[in-house]
C-alpha positions in Angstrom: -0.2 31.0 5.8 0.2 27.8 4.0 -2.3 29.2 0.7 -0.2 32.3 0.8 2.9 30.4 0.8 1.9 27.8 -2.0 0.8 30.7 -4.1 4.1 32.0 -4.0 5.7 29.1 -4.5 3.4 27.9 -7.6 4.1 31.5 -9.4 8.1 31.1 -8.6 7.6 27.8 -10.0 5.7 28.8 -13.3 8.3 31.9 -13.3 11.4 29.1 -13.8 13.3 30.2 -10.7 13.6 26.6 -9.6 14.6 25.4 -13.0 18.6 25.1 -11.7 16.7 22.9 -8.8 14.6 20.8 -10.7 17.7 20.0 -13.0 19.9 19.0 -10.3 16.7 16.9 -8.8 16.4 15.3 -12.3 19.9 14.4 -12.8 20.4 12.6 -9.7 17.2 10.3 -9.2 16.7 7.6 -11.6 12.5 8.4 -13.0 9.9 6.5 -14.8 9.9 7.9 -18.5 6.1 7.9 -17.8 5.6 10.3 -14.7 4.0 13.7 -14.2 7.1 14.5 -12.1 9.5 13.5 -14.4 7.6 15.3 -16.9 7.6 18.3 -14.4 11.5 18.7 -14.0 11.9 17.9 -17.8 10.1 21.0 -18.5 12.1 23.2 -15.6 9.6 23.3 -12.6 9.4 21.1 -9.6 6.6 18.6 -9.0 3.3 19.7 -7.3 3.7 17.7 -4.2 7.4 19.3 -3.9 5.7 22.4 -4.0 3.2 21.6 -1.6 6.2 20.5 0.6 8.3 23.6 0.7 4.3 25.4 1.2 4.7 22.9 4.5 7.5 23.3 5.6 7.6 27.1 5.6 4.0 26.8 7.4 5.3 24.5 10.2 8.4 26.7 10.4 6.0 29.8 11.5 4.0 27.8 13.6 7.1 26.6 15.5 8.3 29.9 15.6 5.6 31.3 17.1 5.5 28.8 20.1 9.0 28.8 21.0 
């Protein structure tokens, strides 16, 4: 579930559907000229290990799901 998920995610991400978040993520946290991740929202996509999160969480979600 989580490879499916992260798949989808990475091509959203490479599609620019999260370039409104990744502008709003930029704007309101103070970076290191220097990073990968500042680099990343500069150039309209989220950071990989935001991407792995949002993979997580949807994961976990399902797994909770399924033993409630």
């Amino acid at each position: 579930m989580y490879a499916e998920r992260k798949a989808v995610e990475l091509a959203k991400n490479a599609a620019g559907d999260y370039a409104a978040t990744a502008a709003t993520i930029l704007s309101e946290k103070n970076w290191r000229k220097d990073t990968t991740t500042r680099a990343a929202y500069e150039a309209g996509r989220l950071s990989d290990g935001h991407i792995h999160a949002r993979a997580k969480r949807y994961a976990v979600k399902l797994f909770l799901e399924t033993i409630s």
